[in-house]
N, C-alpha and C positions, 0 to 999 in steps of 0.2 A: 503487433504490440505498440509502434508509434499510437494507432489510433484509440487504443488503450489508456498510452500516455496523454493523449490530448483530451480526452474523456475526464481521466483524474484532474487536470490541470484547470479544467475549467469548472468542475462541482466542487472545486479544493475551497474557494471563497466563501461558500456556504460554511462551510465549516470552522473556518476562523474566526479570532473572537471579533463579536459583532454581527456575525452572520447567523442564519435562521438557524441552520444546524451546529452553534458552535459548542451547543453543550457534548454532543457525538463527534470531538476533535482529536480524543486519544484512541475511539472506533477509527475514526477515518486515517489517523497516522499510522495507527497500528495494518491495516490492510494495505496502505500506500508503500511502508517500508517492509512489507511482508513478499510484495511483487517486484519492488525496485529498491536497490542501493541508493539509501541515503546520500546526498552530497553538498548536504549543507554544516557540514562538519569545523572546516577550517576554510577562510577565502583568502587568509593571510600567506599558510607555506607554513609556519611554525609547526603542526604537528606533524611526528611519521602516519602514513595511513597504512596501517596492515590489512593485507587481503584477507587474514582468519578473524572477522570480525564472530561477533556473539553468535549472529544468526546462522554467518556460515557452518558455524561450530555446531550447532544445532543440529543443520541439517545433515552432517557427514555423520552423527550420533545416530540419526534416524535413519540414512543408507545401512549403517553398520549393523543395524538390527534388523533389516528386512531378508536377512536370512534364516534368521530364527521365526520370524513372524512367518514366512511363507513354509519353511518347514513343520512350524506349528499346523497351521493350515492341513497339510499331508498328514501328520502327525494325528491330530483329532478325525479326521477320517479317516484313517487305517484303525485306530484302537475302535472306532464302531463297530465299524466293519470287524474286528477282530472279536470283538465283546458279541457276536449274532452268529460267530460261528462260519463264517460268510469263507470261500475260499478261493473267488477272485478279486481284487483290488484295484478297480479301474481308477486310472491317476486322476484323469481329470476330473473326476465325481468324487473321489476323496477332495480334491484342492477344492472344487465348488462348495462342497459338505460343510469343508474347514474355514470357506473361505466368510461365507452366509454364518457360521457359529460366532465368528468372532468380531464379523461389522457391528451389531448392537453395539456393544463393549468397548467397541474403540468411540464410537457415534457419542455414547453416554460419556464416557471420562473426558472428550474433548468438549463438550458442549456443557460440562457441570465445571468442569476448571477453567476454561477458556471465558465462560459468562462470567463465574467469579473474578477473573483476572479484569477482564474488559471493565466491570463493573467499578472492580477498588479503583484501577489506572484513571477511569474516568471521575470517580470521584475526589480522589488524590488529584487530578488533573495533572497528572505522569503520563511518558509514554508507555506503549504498554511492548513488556521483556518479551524473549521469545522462549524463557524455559521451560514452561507448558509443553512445547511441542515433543521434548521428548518426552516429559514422565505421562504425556499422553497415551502414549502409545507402552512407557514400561507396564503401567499399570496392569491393563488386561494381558499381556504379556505373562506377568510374574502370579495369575490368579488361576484356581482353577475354573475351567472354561463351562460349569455350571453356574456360575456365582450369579445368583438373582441378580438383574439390572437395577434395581430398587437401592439393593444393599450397596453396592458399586458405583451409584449416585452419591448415597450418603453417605461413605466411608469417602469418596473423593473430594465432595466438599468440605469435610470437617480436616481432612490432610491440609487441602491448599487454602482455607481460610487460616488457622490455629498452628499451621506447621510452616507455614512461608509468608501468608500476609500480614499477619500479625506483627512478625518481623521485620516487617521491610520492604518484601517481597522477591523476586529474583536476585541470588547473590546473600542473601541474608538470613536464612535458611539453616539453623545447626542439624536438621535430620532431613535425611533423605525423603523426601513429598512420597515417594511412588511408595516406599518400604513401610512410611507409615499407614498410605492407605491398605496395605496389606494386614498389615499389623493389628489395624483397626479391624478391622473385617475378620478376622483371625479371631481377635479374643473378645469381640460384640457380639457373632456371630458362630461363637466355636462347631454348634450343631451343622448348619450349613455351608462350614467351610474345612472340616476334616469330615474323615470314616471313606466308605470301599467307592463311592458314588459320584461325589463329587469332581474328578479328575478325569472321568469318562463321558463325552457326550450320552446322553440315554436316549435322545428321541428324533426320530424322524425328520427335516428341514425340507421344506418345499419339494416333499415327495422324494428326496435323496434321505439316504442312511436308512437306518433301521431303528423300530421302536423294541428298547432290549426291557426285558421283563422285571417287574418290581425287586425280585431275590436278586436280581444281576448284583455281586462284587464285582468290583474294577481295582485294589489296591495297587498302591503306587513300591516299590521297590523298597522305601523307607517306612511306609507303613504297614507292608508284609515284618520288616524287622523289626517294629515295636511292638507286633503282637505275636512274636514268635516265640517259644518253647522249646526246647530240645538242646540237643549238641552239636546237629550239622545245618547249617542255614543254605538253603535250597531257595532262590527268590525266580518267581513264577510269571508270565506275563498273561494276559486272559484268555488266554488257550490252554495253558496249562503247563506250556512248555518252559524249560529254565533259560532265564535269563541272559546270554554271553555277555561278556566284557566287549563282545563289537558292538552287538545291540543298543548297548550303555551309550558308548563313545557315539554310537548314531543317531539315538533318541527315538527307537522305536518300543520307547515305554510309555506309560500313565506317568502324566506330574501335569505341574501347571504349563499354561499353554506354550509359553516359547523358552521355556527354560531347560528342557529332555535333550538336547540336540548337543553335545560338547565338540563337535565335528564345526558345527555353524557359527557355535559362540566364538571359536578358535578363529574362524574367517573374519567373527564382526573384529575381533582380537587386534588380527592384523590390519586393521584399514585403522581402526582407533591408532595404532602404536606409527602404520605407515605415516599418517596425516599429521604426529604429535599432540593429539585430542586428549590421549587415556599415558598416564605415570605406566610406563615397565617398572617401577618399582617397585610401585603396587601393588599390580599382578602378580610380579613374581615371588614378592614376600608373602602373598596372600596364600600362592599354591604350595610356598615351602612350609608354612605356618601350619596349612591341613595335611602335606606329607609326614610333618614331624609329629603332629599330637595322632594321625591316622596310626605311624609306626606304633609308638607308646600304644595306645588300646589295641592294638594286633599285638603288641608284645604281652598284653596283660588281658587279653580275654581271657571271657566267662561269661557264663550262660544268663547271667543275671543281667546283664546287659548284653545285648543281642551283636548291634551294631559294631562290637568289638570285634565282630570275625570278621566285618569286612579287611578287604587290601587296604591299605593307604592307597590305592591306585584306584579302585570302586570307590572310596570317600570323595574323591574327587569327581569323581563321572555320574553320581546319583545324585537327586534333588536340587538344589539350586546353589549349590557350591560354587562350579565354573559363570554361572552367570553371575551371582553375586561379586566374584572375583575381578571380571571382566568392565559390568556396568554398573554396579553398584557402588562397589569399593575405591572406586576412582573418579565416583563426582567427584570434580574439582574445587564444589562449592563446602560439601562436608567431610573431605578427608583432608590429612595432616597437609601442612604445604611445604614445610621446610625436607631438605634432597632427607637425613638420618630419620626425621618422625616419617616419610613414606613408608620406611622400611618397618619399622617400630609398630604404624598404624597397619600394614598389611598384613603381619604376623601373629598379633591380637587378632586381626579378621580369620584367617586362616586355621587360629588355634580351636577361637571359641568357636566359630562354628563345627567342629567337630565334634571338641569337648562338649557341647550342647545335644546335641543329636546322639552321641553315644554313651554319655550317662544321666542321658533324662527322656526314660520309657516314653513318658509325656507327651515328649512333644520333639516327632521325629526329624523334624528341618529345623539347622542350627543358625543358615547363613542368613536370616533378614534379623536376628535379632541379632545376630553377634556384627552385622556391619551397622545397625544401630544403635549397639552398647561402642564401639568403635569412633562412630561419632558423636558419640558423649563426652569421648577424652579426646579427640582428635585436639583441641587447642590445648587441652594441659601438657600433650606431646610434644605441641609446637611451641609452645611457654619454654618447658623444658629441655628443648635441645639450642633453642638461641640462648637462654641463659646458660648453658654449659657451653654453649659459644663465647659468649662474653663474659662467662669465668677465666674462660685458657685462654683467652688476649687477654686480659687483665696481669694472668699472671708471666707471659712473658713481656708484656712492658715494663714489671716492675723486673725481674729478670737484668733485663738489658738497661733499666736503670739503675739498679745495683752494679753493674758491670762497667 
């Protein structure tokens, strides 16, 4: 590493202003302070330096997730494998399977946002932030693992130009980057990003998997229940077998790529809460929020709305609820910041995503738009519980000045 450091230290002149490459000085800052800790902060004493700087914070976000990412991995190689009929499931040829489905995906979201950041930062002549490196990675994450790489380009770039740089850029952001590119891609693209197909790898990878036949259905849990009929809900996995509530809790269903797993998101859970990265307040108001509205529609099922038979306990374990709960709802940068609006902001998240999914046939995942309706009002929350803060001080200082 020294010879690393002495490497950077002596191409650094280049780069500064006056030198051949000083117009590439927010590229070269950006990769210097990517590998090494800044420390030209304070020479004086006057600032505290905390150890949990931005970047750290970053990268404990990105540990947190590499257990849904690599179960994702397993995950899309098992439901192939599942989808062909197949009745051994060698692990390490599922993880390779999963592992080769989802490198494009991560390759493209970092090289379509990461250029666009590199770009403005250097035009702006800013350093350049390191938020990118998570919603890098949520992106392909939170998608299903068909999603043409084309559409997943386009939908990334129109997020982090229109949804974050426009604004400011890192920190400045009223909607969550990674939920809009979902979002986008969602309602540009609704043909190839819902129906039975889309959530299920289909074809063969460097001679691993299996090529599953045009008729193949793969639905996902939520979309067996918005096209279902009847009076007893039966939900299937592509074998044909039902469902368990462990299966659920494990994420050996169809959904988008690292969101199935409530077992793993529960682990990235705890490293977020151990570190103090991710609000417990958040979370927990998020998960009472879907407890309570999941009770309500279990108490008022009917066949007209399917969803209603679920538990309040399966509301929470199917589609992207826990994830949303987890890493969605607790950007720091678009949820509420004051201690009462977490509470206030997690329970809106919690509600509407329910209430979305279960009375609107439409459109059976509730949680990306109910934590982006969330952070729409996240500041009118926070408006409103400091001014009812400095209403009741107001009113006991005249109190005790009357007194």
């Amino acid at each position: 590493m020294k010879a690393l450091r002495n490497y950077l230290n002596r191409i650094k002149p280049n780069f500064e202003p006056g030198g051949k490459l000083h117009s590439f000085q927010s590229v070269f800052d950006g990769f210097e302070t990517f590998l090494y800790t800044p420390n030209t902060t304070s020479t004086s004493g006057v600032n505290i330096h905390d150890s949990l700087d931005s970047k750290r914070i970053m990268i404990i976000v990105v540990l947190a997730l590499m257990p849904c990412l690599l179960f994702g991995m397993y995950n899309t190689g098992y439901q192939n494998w599942l989808a062909a009929g197949a009745t051994d499931f060698p692990f390490w040829q599922l993880m390779m399977y999963g592992f080769l489905a989802v490198l494009p995906r991560i390759v493209v979201a970092y090289v379509v946002g990461l250029g666009i950041e590199f770009a403005v930062a250097q035009w702006r002549r800013e350093e350049i932030q390191e938020g990118f490196l998570v919603t890098g990675i949520l992106i392909p994450l939170i998608c299903p693992v068909e999603t043409p790489l084309w559409m997943l380009a386009v939908a990334t770039a129109f997020s982090v130009i229109f949804v974050k740089e426009v604004f400011g850029g890192t920190g400045y952001n009223v909607f969550n980057v990674a939920l809009v590119t979902r979002a986008f891609l969602f309602f540009a693209y609704p043909a190839q990003m819902s129906g039975d197909k889309v959530f299920v790898s289909s074809g063969s990878i460097l001679g691993l998997g299996y090529d599953l036949p045009d008729g193949f259905t793969g639905a996902t849990p939520l979309g067996q229940i918005a096209s279902f009929a009847g009076d007893k809900l039966e939900l299937l996995n592509l074998r044909g077998d039902v469902i368990s509530t462990w299966d659920a809790f494990i994420g050996l269903i169809p959904g988008s790529f690292g969101e199935t797993s409530t077992l793993c998101i529960l682990i990235g859970a705890a490293i977020l809460l151990a570190t103090g990265i991710a609000s417990w307040r958040i979370m927990l108001s998020v998960v009472a929020g879907g407890l309570l509205m999941g009770w309500i529609a279990n108490v008022f099922e009917t066949s007209t709305y399917p969803a209603s038979f679920l538990s309040p306990l399966d509301q929470l374990l199917y589609g992207g609820f826990a994830f949303a709960a987890v890493f969605m709802a607790t950007d720091p940068v678009t949820a509420a910041k004051t201690g009462a609006g977490k509470y206030i902001y997690g329970l809106l998240v919690g509600v509407m995503a329910v209430l979305i999914r279960t009375y609107n046939n439409g459109y059976p995942e509730g949680a990306m738009l109910a934590v982006l309706l969330a952070n729409a009002l996240a500041p009118l929350i926070d408006h409103c519980v400091v001014q009812a803060n400095v209403s009741r001080r107001m009113r006991r200082l005249k109190e005790r000045a009357k007194a």
